[in-house]
N, C-alpha and C positions, 0 to 999 in steps of 0.2 A: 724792292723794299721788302716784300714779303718773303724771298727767298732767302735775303742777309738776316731776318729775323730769325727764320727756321736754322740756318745756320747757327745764330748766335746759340738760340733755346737747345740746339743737338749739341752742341760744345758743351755747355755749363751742364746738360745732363751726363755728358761722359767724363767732366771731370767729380762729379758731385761721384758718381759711379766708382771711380776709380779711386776716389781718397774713403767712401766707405771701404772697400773690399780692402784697401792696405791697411784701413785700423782696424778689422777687422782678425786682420792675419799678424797683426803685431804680440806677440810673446815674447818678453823678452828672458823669460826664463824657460827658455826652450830651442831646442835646434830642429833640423828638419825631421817630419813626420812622415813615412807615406812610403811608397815602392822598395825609396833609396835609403830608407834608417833600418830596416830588416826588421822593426816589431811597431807597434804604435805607441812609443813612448812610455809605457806601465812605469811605475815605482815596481821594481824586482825585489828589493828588499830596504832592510831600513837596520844602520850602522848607529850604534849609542855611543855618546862618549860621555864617559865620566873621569872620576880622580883617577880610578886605574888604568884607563885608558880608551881605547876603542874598543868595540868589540861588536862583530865579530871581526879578526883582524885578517880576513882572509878570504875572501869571498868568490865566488861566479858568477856572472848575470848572462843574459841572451844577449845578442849585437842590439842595439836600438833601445835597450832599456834604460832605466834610469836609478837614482842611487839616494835614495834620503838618509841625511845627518841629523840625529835629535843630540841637543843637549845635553845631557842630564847632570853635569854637572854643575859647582857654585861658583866659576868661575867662564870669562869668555874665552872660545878657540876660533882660530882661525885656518878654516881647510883649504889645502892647495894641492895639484896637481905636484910630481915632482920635475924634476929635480928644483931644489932651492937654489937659487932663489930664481931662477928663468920660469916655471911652472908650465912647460911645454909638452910634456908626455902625453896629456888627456886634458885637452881644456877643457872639456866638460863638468872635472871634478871643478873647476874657478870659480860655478857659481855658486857655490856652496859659502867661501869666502868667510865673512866676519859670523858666527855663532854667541849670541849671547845667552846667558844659563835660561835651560827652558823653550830655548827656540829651535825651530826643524825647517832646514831647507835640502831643495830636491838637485840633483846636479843637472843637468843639461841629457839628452839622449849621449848613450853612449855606443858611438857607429862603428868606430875602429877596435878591425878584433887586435887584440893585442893586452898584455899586461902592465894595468897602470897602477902605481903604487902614488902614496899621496903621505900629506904631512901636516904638522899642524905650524904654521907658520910660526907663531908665538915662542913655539917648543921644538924647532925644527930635529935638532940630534937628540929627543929623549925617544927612547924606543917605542913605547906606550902609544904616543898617538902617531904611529905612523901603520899604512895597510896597505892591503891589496887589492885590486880589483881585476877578475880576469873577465875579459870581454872577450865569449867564442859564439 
């Protein structure tokens, strides 16, 4: 009796253990951080959009960094990875997603070196809000 006690009390504390430590690690506006992302997630720089457009429209970051979109202009965009309409090149630019005027979101780490270009969904062929991102 005492033993199947002890058992129970050891169970309910490793799972009590185990749903802290995964709510704990839940981000959901975040990819992995640590050895395998090559920097610890930083915001590298930060990309404005307005009526004219992005800017800056062309940029570099480290492998593992990340990319903030502000607003600024009176109207909402919507940031995506390219190509339109798959958005597969750099899913990390996805979470960027719906912008409404005045608000700033961060994309995802961005792990693979490689050149990602991105778009504004709403506006996909105006030239304006589309960029670069070179991830080395």
């Amino acid at each position: 009796m005492i033993r199947s006690t002890r058992l129970l009390v050891n169970g309910v504390v490793a799972i009590g253990l185990a749903l802290t430590l995964s709510a704990c690690d839940s981000d959901s506006n975040s990819s992995l951080v640590g050895p395998n992302s090559g920097d610890d997630g930083t915001v590298a720089l930060t990309i404005t959009i307005e009526a004219a457009g992005v800017s800056p429209k062309d940029v570099t970051i480290s492998r593992g960094q990340r990319v903030r979109f502000v607003n600024n202009d009176s109207v909402s965009h919507t940031m995506f990875s390219d190509p339109h309409p798959a958005h597969t090149d750099c899913p990390g630019l996805n979470a960027i997603d719906l912008l409404n005027p005045g608000q700033s979101k961060t994309s995802n780490n961005m792990d693979n070196l490689r050149v990602c270009t991105y778009h504004d969904e709403q506006r996909d062929t105006d030239a304006r809000y589309r960029g670069t991102i070179r991830v080395q």
